[in-house]
C-alpha positions as a Markdown table, in Angstrom:
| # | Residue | x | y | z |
|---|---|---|---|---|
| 1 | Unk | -10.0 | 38.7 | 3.4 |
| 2 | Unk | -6.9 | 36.1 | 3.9 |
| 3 | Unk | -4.5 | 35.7 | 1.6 |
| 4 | Unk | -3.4 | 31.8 | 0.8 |
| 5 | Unk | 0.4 | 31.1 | 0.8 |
| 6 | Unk | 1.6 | 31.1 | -2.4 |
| 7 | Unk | 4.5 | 28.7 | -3.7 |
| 8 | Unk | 6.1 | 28.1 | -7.3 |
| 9 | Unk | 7.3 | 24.8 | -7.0 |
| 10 | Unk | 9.5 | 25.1 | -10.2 |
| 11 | Unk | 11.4 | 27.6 | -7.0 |
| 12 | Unk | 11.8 | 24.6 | -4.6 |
| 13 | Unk | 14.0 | 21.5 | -4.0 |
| 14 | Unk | 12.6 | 18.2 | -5.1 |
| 15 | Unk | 12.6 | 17.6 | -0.7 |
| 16 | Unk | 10.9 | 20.3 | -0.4 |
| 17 | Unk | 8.0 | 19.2 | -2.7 |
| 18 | Unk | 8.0 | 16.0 | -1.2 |
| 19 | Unk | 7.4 | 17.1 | 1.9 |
| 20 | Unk | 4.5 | 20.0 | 1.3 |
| 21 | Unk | 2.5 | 17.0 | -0.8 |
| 22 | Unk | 3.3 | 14.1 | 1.6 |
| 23 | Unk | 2.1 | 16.0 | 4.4 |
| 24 | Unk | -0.7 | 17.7 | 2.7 |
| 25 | Unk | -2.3 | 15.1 | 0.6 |
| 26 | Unk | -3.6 | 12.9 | 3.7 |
| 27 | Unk | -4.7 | 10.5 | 5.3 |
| 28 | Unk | -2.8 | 8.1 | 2.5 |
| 29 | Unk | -3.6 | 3.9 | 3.0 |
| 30 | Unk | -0.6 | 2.0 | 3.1 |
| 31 | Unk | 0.2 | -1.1 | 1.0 |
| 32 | Unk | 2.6 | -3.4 | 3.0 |
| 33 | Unk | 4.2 | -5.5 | -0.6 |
| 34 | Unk | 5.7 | -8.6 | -0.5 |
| 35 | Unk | 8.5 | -9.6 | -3.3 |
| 36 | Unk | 10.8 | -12.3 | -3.7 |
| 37 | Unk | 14.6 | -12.2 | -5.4 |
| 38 | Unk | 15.7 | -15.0 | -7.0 |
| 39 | Unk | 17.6 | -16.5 | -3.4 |
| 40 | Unk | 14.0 | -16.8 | -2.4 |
| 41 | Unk | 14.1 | -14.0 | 0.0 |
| 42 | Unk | 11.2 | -12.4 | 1.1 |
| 43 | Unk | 11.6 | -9.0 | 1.1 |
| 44 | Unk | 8.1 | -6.5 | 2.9 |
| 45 | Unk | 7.9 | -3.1 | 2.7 |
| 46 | Unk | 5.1 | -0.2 | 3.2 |
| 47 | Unk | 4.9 | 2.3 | 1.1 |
| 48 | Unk | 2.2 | 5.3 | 1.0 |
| 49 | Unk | 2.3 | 6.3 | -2.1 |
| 50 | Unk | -0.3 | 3.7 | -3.1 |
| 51 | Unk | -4.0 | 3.8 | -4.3 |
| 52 | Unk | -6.2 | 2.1 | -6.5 |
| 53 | Unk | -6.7 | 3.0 | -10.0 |
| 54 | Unk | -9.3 | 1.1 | -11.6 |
| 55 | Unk | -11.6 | -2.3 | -11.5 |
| 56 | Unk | -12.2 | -3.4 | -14.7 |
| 57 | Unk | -9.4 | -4.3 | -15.0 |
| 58 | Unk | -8.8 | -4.3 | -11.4 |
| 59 | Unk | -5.8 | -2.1 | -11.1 |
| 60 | Unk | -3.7 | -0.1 | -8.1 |
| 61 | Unk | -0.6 | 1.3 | -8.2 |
| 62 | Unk | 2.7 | 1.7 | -6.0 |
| 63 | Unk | 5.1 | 4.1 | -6.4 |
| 64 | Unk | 8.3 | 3.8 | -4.9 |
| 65 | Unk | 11.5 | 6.3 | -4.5 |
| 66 | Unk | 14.5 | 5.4 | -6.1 |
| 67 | Unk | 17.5 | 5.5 | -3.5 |
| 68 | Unk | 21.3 | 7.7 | -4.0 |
| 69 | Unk | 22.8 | 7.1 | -7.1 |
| 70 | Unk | 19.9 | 5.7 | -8.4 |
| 71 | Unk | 20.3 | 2.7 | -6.6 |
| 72 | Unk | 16.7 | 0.4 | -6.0 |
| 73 | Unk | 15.3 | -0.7 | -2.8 |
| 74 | Unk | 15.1 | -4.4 | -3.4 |
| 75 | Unk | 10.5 | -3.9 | -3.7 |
| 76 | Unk | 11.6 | -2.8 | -7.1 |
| 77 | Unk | 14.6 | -4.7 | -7.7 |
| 78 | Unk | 12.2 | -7.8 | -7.2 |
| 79 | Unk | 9.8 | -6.1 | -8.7 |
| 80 | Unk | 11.7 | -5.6 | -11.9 |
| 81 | Unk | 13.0 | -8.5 | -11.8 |
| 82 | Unk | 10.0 | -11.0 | -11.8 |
| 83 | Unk | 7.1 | -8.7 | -12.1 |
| 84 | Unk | 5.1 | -9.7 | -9.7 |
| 85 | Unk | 3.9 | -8.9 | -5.6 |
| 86 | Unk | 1.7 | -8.5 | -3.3 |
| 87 | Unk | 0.0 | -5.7 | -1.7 |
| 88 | Unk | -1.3 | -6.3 | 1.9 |
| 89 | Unk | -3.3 | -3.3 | 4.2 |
| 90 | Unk | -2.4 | -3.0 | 7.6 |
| 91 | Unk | -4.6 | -2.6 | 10.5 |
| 92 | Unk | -4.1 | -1.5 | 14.1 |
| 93 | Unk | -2.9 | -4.9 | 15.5 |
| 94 | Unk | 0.0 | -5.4 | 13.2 |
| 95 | Unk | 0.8 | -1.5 | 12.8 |
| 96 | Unk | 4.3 | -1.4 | 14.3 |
| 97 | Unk | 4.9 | -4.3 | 12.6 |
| 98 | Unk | 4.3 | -2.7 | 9.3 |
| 99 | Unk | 6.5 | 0.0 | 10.2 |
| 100 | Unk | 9.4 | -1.9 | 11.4 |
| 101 | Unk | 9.1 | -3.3 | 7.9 |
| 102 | Unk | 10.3 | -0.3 | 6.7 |
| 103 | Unk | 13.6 | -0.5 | 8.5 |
| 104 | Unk | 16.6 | -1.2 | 6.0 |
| 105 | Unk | 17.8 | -4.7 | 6.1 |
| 106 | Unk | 20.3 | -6.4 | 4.1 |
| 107 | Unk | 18.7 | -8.0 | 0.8 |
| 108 | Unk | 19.5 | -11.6 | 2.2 |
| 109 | Unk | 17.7 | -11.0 | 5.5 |
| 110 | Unk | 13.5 | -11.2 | 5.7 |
| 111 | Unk | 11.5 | -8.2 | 6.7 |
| 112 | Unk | 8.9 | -10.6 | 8.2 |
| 113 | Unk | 11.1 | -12.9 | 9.7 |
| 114 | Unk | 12.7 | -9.7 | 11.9 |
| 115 | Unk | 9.6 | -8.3 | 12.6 |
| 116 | Unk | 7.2 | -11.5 | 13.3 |
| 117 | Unk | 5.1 | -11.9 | 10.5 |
| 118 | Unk | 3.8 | -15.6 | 8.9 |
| 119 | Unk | 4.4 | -16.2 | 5.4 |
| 120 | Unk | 2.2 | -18.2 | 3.7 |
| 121 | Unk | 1.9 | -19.3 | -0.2 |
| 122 | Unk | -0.2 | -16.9 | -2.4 |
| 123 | Unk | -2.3 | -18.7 | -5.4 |
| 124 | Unk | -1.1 | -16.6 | -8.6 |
| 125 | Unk | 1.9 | -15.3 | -7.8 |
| 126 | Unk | 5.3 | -16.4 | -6.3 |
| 127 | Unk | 5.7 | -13.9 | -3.6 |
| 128 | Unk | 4.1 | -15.2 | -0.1 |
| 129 | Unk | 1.4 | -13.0 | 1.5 |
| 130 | Unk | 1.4 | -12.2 | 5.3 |
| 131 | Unk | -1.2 | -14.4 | 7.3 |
| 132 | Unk | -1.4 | -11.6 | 9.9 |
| 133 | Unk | -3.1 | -9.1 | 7.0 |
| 134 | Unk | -6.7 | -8.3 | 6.7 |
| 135 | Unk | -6.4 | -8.0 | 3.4 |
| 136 | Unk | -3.8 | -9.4 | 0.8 |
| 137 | Unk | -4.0 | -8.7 | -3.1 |
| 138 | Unk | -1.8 | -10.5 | -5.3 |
| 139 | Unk | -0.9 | -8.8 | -8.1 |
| 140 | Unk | 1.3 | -9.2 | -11.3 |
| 141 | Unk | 2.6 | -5.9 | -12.9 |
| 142 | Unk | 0.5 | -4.6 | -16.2 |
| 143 | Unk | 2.7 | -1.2 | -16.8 |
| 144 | Unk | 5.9 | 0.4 | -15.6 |
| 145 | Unk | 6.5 | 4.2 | -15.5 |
| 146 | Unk | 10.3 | 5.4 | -14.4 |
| 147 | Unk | 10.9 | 9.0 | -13.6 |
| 148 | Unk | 13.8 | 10.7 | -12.8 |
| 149 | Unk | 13.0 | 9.9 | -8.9 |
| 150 | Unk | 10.5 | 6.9 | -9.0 |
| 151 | Unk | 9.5 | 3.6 | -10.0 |
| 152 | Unk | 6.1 | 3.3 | -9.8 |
| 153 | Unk | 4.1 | 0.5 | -10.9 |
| 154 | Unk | 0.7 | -0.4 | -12.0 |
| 155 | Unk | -0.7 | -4.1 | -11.1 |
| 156 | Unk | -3.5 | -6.1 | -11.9 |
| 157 | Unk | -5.1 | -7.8 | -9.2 |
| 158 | Unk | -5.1 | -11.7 | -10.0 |
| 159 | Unk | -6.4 | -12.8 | -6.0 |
| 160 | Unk | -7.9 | -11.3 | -2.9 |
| 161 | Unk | -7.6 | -12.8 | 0.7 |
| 162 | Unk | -9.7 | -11.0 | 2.8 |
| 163 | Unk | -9.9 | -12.3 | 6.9 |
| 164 | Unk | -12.9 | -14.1 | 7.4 |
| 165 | Unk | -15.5 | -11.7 | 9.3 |
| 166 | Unk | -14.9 | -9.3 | 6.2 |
| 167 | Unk | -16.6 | -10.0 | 3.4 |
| 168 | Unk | -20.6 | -10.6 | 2.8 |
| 169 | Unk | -19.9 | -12.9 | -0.2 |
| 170 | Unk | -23.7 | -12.7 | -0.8 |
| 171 | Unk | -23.7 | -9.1 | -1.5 |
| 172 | Unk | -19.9 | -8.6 | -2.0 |
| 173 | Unk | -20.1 | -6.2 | 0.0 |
| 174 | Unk | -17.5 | -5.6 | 3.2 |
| 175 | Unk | -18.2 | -5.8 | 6.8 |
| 176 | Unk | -16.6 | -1.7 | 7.6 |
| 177 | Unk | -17.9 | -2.5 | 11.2 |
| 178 | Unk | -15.1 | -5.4 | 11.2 |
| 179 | Unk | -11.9 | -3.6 | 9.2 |
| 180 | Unk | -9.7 | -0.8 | 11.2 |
| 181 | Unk | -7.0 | 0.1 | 8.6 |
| 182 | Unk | -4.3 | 2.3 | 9.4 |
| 183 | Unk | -3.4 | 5.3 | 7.1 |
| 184 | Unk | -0.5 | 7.6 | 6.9 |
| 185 | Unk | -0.9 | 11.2 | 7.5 |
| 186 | Unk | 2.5 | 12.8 | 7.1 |
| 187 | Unk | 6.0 | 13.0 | 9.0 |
| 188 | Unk | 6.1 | 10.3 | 10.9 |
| 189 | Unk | 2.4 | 10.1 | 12.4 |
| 190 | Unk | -0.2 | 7.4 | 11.6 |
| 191 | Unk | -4.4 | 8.3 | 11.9 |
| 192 | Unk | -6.6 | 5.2 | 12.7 |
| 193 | Unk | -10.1 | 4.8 | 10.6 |
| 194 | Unk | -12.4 | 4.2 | 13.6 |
| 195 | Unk | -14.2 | 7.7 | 13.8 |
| 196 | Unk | -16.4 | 7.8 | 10.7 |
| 197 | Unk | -19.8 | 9.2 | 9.3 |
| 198 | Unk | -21.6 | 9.5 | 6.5 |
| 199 | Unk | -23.1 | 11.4 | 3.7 |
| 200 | Unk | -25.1 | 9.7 | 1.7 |
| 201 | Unk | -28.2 | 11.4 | -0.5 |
| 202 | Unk | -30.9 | 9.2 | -1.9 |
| 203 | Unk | -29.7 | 8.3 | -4.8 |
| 204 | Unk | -26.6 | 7.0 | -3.3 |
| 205 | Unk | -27.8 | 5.1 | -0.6 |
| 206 | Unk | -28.6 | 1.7 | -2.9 |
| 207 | Unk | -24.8 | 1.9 | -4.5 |
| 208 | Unk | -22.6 | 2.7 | -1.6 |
| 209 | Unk | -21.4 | 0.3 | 1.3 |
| 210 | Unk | -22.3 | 1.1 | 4.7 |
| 211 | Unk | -21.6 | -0.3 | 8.2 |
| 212 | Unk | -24.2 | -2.3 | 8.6 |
């Protein structure tokens, strides 16, 4: 019989957490969020610690580390500040981009403008979406939560973009055949989303979307 490795985290350094769950609760999507400070900078940003929580009301949620001394990358400064953003997925053709977005950059200087993104006006909300994104929600924050670590904030979804060849609006359903999202799967490695299969019993195979 094998024995599982056993660890207390109430034993272990915050890091140390972090980087057991980060690396263990894979493959994560990525939201790529646009804010905007009050100078009208554009400030993007990916962050993994992202998910969707709910649809009615249509709901996700970012979480986002606070830096030394407490100090906030300017995604929550903005964030705080206005209460409002927008969450964009990244696929394979604009997947360094993303990343690069996550280089630190002086609050007056544009993520997008350094790495070659297009920002164009969102409907609802004051913070431009990326025109190079398969998918853009725009999103205005419903509830806050502060811990001693993170901000992390819950947004309801006021808009979807979606690129043209993704969405059957007959059937709302999406074309999966069309959409090849990135995800994070720990350290510094990516997985793409292009080797799939499925598992559907009979009951399911009326409710869930499939690639055709």
């Amino acid at each position: 019989m094998s024995h599982a490795t056993q660890i207390d985290f109430s034993t272990i350094s915050a890091h140390q957490r972090y980087k057991l769950m980060a690396s263990l609760i894979v493959p994560r999507p990525i939201a790529l969020v646009t804010t905007q400070n009050a100078q009208g900078v554009v400030n993007a940003a990916p962050f993994s610690m992202f998910n969707m929580l709910g649809e009615d009301p249509p709901i996700l949620m970012i979480s986002i580390n606070k830096l030394q001394d407490e100090l906030l990358k300017d995604t929550s400064a903005n964030i705080l500040a206005n209460g409002e953003f927008v969450v964009h997925i990244a696929d394979e053709p604009m997947a360094e981009q993303m990343h690069r977005c996550g280089d630190r950059l002086p609050s007056s200087h544009s993520e997008l403008d350094a790495v070659g993104l297009t920002a164009v006006a969102s409907r609802a909300v004051l913070p431009p979406r990326i025109e190079q994104a398969p998918v853009a929600f725009e999103c205005r924050v419903s509830e806050k939560i502060e811990t001693a670590s993170r901000h992390i904030f819950i947004g309801e979804v006021l808009w979807l973009h979606a690129r043209e060849d993704l969405i059957d609006l007959e059937r709302y359903r999406v074309k999966l055949q069309n959409y090849f999202p990135v995800g994070r799967f720990g350290a510094s490695f990516y997985i793409r989303t292009r080797e799939r299969f499925s598992m559907q019993s009979a009951s399911e195979v009326n409710t869930i979307d499939t690639l055709d």
